[in-house]
TORLO-837188 format. One line per 2 residues: number of its first residue (from 1); their letters; for each residue x, y, z of N, C-alpha, C. Coordinates in pm, whole numbers. Layout:
<rs>
NUM) a) X:Y:Z:X:Y:Z:X:Y:Z  ...
</rs>
This chain:
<rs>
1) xx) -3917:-3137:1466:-3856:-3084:1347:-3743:-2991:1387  -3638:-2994:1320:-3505:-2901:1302:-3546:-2780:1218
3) xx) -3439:-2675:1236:-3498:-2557:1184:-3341:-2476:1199  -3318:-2456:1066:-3209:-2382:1078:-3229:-2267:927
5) xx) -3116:-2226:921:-3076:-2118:810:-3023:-2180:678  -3097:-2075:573:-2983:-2108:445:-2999:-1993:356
7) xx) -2869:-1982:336:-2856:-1829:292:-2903:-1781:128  -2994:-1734:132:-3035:-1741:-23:-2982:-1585:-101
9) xx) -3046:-1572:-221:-2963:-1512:-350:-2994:-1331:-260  -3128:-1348:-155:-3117:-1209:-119:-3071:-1204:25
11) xx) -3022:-1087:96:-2944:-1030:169:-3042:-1142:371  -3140:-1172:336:-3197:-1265:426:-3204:-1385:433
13) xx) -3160:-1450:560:-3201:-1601:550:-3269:-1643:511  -3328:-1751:452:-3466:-1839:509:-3456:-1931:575
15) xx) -3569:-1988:682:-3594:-2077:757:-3624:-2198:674  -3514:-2292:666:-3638:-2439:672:-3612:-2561:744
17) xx) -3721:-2592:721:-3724:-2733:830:-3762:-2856:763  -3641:-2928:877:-3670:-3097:862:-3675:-3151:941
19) xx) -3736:-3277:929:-3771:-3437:1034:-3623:-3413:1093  -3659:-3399:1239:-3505:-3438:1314:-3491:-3628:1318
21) xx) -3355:-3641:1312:-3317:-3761:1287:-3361:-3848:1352  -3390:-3844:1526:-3475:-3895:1630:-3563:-3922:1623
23) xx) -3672:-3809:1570:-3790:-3812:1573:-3822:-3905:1407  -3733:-3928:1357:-3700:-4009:1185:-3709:-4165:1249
25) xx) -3613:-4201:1348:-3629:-4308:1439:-3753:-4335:1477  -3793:-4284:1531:-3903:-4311:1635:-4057:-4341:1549
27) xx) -4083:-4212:1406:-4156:-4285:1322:-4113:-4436:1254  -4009:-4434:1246:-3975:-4590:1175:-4008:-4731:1221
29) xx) -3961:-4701:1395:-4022:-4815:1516:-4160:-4854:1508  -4218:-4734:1470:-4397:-4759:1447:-4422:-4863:1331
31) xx) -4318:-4840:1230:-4365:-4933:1103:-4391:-5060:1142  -4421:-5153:1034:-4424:-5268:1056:-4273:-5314:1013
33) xx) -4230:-5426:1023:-4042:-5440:972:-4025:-5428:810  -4117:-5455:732:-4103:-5477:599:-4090:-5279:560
35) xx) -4209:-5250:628:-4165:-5113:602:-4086:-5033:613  -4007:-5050:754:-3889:-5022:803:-3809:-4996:689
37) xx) -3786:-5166:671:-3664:-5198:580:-3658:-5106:464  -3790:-5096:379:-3775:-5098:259:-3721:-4932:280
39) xx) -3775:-4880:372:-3731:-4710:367:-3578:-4750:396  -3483:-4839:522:-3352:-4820:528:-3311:-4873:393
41) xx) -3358:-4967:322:-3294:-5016:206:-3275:-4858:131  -3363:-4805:103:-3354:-4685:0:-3292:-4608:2
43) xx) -3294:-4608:165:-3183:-4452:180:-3024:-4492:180  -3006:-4635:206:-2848:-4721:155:-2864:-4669:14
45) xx) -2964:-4725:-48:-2965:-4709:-225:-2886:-4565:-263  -2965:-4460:-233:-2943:-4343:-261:-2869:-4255:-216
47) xx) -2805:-4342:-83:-2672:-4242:-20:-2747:-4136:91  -2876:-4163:94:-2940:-4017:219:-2985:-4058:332
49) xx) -2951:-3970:415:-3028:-3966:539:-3174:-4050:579  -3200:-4119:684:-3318:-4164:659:-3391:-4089:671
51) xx) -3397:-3988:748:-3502:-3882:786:-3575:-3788:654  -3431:-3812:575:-3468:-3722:418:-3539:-3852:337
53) xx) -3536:-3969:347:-3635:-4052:307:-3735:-4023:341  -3779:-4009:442:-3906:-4006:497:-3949:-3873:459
55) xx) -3909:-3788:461:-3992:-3657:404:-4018:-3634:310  -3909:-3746:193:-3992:-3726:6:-4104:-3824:37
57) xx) -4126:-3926:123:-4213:-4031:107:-4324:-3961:124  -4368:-3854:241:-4465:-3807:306:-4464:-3673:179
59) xx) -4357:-3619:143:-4432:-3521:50:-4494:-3624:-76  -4412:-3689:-154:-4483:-3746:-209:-4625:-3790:-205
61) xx) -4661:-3868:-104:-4769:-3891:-63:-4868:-3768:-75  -4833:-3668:-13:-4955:-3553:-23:-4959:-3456:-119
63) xx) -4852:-3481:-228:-4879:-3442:-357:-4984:-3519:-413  -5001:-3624:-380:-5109:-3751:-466:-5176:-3737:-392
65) xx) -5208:-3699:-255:-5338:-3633:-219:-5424:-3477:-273  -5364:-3452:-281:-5359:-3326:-320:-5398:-3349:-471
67) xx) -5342:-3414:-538:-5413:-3402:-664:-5524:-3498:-673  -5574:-3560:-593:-5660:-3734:-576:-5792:-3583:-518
69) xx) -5753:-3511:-432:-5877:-3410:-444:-5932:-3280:-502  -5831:-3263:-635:-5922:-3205:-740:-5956:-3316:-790
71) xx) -5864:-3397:-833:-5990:-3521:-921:-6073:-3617:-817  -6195:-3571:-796:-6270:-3694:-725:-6315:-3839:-747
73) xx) -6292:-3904:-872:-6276:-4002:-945:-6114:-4071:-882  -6003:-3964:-851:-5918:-4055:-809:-5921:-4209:-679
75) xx) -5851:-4296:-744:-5855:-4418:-624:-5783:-4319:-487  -5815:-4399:-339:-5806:-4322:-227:-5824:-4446:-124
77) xx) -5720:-4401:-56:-5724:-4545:70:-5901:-4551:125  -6005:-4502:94:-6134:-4497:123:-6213:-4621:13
79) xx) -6133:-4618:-65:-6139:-4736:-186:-6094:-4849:-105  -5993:-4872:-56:-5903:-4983:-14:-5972:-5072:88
81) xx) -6102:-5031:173:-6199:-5053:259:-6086:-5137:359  -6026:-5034:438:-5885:-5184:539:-6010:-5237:633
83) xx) -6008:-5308:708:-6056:-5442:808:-5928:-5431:893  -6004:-5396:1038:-5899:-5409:1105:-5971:-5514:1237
</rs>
């Protein structure tokens, strides 16, 4: 992860951080190709970075975790029973 400055409304920085672009690569190689794609397709779609793809995907994702465990009734890849 990258980590730089951005100057906010008070007299101190804040720190934040993102997926360095490399390390954005290197998760992508892991995908399978369909997955790949569909993240480079999106980030053509939307004009962004792939790396900033990948970090709404993964926040996304753990927002719906995150709410999948106050509700325990939510569906959950534990539902999905994979076979490997």
């Amino acid at each position: 992860m990258t980590s730089f400055s951005v100057k906010s409304s008070s007299s101190e920085p804040e720190s934040i951080e993102h997926l360095n672009p490399v390390a954005a690569r290197m998760m992508l190689a892991a995908f399978p190709t369909h997955v790949r794609e569909a993240f480079e397709r999106r980030a053509k779609e939307i004009d962004y970075p792939i790396e900033a793809v990948l970090e709404m995907a993964i926040a996304g994702f753990l927002v719906r975790v995150a709410s999948a465990l106050r509700n325990r009734e939510a569906l959950s890849f534990i539902d999905c029973q994979p076979r490997y």
